[in-house]
N, CA, C and O atoms as a GROMACS GRO file, in nm:
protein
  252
    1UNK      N    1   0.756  -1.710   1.864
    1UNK     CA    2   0.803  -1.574   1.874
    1UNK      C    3   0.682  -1.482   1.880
    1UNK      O    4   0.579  -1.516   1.822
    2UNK      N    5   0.687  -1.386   1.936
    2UNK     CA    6   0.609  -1.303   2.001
    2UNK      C    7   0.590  -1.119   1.933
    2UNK      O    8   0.650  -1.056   1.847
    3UNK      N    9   0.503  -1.095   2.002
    3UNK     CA   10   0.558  -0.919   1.990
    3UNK      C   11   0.580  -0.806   2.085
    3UNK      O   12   0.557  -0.807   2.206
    4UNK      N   13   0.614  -0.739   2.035
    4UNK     CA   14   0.716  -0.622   2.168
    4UNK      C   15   0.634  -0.559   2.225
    4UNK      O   16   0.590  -0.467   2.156
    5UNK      N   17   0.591  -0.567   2.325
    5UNK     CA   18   0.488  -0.454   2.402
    5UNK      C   19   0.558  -0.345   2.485
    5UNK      O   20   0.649  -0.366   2.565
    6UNK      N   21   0.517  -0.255   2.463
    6UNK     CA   22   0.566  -0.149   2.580
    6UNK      C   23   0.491  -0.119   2.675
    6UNK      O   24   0.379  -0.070   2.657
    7UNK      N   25   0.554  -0.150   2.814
    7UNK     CA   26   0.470  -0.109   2.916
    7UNK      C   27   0.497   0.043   2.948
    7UNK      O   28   0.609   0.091   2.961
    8UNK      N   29   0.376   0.116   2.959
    8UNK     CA   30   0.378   0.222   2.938
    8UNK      C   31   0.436   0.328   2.973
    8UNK      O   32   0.498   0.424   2.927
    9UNK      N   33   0.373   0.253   3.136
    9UNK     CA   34   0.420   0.322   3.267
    9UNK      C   35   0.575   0.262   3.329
    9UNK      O   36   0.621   0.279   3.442
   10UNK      N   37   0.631   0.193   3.221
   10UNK     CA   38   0.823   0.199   3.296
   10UNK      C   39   0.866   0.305   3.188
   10UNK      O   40   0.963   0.375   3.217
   11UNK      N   41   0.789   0.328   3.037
   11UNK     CA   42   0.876   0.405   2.950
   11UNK      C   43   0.910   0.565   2.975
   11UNK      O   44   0.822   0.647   3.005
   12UNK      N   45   1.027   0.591   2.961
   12UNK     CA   46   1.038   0.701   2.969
   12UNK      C   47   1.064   0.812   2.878
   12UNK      O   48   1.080   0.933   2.896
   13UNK      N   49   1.065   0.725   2.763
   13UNK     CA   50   1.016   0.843   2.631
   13UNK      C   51   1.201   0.836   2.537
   13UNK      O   52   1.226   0.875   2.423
   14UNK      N   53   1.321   0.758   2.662
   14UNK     CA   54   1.422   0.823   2.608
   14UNK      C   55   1.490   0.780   2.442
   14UNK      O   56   1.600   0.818   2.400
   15UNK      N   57   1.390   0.692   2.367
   15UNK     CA   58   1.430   0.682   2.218
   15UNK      C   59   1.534   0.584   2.168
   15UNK      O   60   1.595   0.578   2.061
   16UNK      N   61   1.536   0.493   2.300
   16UNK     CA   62   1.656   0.449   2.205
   16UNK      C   63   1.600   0.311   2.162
   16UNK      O   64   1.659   0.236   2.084
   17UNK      N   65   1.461   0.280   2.233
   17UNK     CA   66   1.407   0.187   2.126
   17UNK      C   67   1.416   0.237   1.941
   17UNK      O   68   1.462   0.173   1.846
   18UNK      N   69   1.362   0.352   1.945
   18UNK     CA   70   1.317   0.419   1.810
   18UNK      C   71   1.471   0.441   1.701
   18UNK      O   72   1.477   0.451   1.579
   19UNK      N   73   1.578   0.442   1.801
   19UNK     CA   74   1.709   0.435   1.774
   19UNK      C   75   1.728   0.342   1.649
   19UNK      O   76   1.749   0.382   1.535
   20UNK      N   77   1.714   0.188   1.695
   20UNK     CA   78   1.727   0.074   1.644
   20UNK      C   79   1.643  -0.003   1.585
   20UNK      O   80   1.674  -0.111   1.534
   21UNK      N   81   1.501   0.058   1.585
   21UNK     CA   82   1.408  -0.001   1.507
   21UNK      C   83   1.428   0.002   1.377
   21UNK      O   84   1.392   0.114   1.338
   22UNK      N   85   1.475  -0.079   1.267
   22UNK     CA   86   1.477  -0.097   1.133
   22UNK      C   87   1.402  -0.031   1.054
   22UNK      O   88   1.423   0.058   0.971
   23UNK      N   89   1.260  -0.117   1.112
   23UNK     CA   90   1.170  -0.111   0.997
   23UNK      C   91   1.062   0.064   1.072
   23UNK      O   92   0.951   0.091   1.028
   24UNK      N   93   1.128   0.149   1.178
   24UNK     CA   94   1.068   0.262   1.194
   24UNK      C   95   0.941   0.277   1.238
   24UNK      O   96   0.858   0.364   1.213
   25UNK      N   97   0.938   0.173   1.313
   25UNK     CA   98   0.804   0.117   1.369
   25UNK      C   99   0.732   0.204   1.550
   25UNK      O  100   0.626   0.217   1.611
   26UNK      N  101   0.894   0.244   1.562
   26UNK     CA  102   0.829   0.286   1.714
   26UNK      C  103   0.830   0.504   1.689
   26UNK      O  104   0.911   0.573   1.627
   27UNK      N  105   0.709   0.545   1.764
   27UNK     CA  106   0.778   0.683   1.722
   27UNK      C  107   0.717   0.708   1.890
   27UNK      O  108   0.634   0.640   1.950
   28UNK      N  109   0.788   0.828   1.936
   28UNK     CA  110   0.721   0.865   2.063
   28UNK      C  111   0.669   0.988   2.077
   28UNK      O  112   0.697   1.103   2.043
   29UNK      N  113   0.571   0.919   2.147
   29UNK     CA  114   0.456   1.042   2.146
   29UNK      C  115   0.412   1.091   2.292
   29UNK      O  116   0.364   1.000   2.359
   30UNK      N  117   0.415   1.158   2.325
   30UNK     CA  118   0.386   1.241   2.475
   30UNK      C  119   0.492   1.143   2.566
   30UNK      O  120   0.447   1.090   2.668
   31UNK      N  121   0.613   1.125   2.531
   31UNK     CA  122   0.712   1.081   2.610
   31UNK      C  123   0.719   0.945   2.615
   31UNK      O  124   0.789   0.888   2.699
   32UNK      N  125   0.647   0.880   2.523
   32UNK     CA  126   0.613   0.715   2.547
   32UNK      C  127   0.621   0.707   2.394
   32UNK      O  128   0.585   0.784   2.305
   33UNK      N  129   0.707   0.533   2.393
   33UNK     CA  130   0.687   0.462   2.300
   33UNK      C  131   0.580   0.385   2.203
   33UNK      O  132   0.566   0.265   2.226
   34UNK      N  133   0.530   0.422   2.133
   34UNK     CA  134   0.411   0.374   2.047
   34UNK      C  135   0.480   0.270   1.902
   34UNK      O  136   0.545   0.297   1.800
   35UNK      N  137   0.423   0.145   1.965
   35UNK     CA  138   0.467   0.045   1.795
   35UNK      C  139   0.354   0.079   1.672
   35UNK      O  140   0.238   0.092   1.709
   36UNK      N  141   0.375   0.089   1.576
   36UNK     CA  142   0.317   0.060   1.487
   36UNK      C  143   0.335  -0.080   1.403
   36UNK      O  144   0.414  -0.115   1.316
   37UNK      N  145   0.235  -0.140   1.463
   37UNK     CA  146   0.222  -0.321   1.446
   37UNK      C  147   0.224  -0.350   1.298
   37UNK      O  148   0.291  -0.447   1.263
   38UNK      N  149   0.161  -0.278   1.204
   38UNK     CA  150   0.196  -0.258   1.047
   38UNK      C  151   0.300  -0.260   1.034
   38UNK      O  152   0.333  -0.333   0.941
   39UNK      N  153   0.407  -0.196   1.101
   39UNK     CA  154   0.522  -0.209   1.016
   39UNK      C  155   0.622  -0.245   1.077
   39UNK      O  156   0.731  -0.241   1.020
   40UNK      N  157   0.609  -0.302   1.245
   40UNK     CA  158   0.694  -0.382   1.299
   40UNK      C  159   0.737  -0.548   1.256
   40UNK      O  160   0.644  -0.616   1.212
   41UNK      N  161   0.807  -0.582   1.263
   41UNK     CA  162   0.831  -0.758   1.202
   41UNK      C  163   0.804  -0.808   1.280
   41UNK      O  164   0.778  -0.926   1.256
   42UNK      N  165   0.792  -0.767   1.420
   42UNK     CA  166   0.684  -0.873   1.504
   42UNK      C  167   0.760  -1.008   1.501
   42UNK      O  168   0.876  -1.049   1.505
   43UNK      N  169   0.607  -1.065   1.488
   43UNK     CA  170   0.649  -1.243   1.504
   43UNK      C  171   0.692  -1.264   1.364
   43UNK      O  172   0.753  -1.369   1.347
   44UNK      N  173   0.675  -1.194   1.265
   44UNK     CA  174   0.760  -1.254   1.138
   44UNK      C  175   0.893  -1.284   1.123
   44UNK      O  176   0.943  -1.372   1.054
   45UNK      N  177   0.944  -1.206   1.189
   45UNK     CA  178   1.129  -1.214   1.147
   45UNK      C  179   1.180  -1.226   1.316
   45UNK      O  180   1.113  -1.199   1.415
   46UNK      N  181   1.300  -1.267   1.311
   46UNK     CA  182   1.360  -1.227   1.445
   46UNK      C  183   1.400  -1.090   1.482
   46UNK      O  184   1.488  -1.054   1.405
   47UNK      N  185   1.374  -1.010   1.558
   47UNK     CA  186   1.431  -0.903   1.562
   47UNK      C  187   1.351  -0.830   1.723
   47UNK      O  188   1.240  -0.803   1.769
   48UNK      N  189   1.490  -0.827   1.757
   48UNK     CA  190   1.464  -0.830   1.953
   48UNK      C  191   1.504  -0.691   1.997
   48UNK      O  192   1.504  -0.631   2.104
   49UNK      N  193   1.543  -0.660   1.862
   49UNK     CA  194   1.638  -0.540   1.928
   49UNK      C  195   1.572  -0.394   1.994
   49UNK      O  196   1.658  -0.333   2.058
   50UNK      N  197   1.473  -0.342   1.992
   50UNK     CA  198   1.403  -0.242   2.109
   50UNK      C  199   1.396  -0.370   2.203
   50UNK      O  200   1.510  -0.371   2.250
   51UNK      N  201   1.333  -0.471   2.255
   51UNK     CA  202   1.332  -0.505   2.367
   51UNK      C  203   1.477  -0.522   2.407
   51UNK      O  204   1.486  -0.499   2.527
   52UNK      N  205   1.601  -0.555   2.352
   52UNK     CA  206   1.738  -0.579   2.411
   52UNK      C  207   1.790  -0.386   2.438
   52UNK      O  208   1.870  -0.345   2.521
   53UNK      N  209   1.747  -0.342   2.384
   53UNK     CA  210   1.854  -0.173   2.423
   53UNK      C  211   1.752  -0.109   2.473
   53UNK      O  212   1.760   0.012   2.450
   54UNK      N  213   1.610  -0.154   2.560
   54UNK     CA  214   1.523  -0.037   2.598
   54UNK      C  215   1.589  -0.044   2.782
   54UNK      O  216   1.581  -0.147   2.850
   55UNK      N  217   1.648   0.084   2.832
   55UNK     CA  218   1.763   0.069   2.958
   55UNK      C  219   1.634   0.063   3.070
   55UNK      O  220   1.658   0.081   3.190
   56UNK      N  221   1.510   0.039   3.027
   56UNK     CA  222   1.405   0.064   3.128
   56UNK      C  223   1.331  -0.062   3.119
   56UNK      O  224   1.216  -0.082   3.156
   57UNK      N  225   1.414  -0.146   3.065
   57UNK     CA  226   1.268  -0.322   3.045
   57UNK      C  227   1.142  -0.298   2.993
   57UNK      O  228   1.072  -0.392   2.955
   58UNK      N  229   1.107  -0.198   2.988
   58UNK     CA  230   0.969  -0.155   2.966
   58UNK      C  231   0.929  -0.207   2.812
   58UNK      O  232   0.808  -0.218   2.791
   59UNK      N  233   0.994  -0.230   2.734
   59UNK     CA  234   0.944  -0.340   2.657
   59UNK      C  235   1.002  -0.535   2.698
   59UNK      O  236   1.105  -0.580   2.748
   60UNK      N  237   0.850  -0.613   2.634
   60UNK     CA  238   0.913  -0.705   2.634
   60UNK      C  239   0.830  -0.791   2.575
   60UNK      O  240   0.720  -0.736   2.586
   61UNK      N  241   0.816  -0.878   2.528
   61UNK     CA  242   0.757  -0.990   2.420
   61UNK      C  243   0.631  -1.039   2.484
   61UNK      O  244   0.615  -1.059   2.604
   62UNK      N  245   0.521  -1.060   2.366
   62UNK     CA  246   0.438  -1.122   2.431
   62UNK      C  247   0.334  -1.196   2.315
   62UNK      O  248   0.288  -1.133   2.219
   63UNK      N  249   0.306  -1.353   2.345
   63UNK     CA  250   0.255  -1.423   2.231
   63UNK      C  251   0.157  -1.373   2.193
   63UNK      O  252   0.098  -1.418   2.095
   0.00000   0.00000   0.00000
């Protein structure tokens, strides 16, 4: 298991990663998604969910 990258240039700022993030990990800043790897679960836990509800793919896993 991997971690969520956002590609920068598909995001369009609209939040609904930041929606569903649990642990409050994504905040957006000048219209783009920013993780904060501190407090994302990452490869620790399962948890897919900004890459499953981002409507732009622009996130997606990476080892």
């Amino acid at each position: 298991m991997g971690i969520p990258v956002v590609e920068q240039e598909r995001c369009t700022g609209c939040r609904e990663c930041s929606s569903v993030c649990e642990p409050n990990a994504i905040e957006i800043v000048n219209e783009k998604a920013i993780i904060d790897y501190n407090r994302c679960y990452g490869d620790t836990e399962i948890c897919r969910a900004c890459i499953e509800i981002c409507p732009q793919g622009a996130i997606f896993e990476m080892d």
